[in-house]
N, C-alpha and C positions, 0 to 999 in steps of 0.2 A: 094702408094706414088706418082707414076704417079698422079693418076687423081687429086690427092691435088696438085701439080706443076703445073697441066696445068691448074685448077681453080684458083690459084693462081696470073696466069699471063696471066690476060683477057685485054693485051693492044689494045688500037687502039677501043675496041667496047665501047658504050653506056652503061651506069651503067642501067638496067631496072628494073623493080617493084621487078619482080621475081626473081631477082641479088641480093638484096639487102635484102628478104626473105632468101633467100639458105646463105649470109654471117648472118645474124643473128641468124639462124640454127645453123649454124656451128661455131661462134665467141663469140657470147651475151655471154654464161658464163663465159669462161674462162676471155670477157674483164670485166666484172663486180666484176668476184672474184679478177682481178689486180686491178680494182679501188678500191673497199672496201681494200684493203691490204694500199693502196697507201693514201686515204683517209678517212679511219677508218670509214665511213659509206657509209652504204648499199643504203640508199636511194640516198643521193647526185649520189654514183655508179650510179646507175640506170638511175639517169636524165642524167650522164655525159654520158653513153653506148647510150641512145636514141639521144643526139646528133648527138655524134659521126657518127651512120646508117646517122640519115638525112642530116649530110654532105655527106656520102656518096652516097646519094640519087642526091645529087645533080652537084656527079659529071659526065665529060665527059666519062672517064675511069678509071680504078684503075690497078695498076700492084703491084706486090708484098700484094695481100689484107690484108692478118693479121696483117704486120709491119705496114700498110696504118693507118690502124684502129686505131693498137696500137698506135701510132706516134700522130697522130690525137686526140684520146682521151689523151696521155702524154700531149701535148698543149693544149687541151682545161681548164686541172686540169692548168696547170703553167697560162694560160692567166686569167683564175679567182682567182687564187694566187694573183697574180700582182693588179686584181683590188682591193683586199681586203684588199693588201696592201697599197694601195691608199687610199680606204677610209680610215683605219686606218690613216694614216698619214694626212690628211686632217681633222679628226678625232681629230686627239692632238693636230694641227695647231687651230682649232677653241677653243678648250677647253683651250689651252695657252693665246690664245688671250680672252677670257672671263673670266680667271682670271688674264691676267692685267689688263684689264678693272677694275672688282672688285677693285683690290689696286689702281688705279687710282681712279675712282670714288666709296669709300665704300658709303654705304648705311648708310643715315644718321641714328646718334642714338633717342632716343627719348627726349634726351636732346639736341641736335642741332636741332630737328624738335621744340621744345618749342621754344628754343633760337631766331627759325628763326620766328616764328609766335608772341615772344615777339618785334622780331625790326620790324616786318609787322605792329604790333598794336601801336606802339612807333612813325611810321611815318604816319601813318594814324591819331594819337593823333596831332601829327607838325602842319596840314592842318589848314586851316580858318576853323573857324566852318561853315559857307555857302555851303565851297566847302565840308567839312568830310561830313557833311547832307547830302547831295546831292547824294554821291557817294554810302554810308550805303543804303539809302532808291530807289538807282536804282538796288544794290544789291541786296535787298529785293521783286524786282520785280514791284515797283510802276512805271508805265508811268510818259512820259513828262508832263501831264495836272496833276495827282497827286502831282508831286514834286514841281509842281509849285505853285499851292493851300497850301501845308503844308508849304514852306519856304517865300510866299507870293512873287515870284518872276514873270516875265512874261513867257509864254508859250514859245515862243522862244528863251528867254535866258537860257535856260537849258540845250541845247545843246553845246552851249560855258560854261558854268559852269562845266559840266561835264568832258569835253576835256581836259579842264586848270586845273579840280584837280586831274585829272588820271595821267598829263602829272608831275603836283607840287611834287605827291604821287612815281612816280618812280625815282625822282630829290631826294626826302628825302631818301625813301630806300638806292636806292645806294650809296649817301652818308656817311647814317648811316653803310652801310656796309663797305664801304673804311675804313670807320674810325674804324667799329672793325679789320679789316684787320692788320692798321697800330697797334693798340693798343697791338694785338696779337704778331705780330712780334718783337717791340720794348718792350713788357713789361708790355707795358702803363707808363704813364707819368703824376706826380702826379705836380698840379699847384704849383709852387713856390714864 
């Protein structure tokens, strides 16, 4: 019992290689069989015990080593507690927020995606026919010198035709959309 007392109470020297062999000797099991008890596996155990020595490795001195150890490895399990329960909560924090999102913005159905691709074609039908040409056949991939040849226009006014029915085409959309907007909300409003 002596010599476990006085190995126990190595104050004042340097923790050394061979220090920290003779507590693994004499500790690893018993702190391993306390972790697996404390954290129902063996392995986690294991990683938290091998810690635990290389803090010990790294310290100035140790007194009291077994409480040291033990104390040590009891923090280490509650300081990975604490982080897990962080991610956790960080965890339900995101997943709350992406299902408001969702209710905020559901994903449209396949009837508001027609809907919306019926008032795209609805304002696109609005345009001059110069400017609707113009925009279909730059969609289509045809150059400025093509567009200009099919709608018999000059090379350089294509540029400006284009601008002016992109800028006509988003003037009617949003329009058309206001106005389903209001229709939606009011009811709609039949001419009298």
């Amino acid at each position: 019992m002596l010599a476990r007392a006085g190995a126990e109470e190595k104050i004042g020297e340097r923790v050394k290689d061979e220090d920290v062999e003779r507590l693994f000797r004499t500790y690893n099991a018993a702190l391993v069989r306390y972790l697996t008890r404390r954290l129902g596996d063996r392995d986690w155990a294991e990683e938290v015990a091998q810690e635990t020595f290389l803090r010990a490795l790294r310290q100035d001195s140790l007194s009291s080593e077994r409480s040291w150890l033990f104390a040590v490895a009891t923090n280490l399990v509650r300081d990975e507690a604490r982080k897990d329960e962080r991610r956790r909560r960080h965890l339900a924090i995101l997943a709350e927020e992406e299902r408001a999102r969702e209710e905020e913005e559901p994903e449209p159905s396949s009837l508001e995606r027609a809907q919306e691709a019926a008032l795209a074609r609805k304002a696109v039908d609005s345009l001059a026919e110069r400017d609707r040409l113009a925009l279909l056949m730059r969609e289509e991939g045809l150059d400025y010198t093509e567009i200009a040849e099919a709608l018999e226009l000059s090379v350089g006014s294509i540029g400006t035709t284009l601008a002016r029915a992109r800028r006509r085409l988003a003037e009617a959309y949003e329009a058309m959309q206001a106005e389903g907007r209001r229709d939606a909300a009011g009811g709609g409003h039949a001419a009298s």
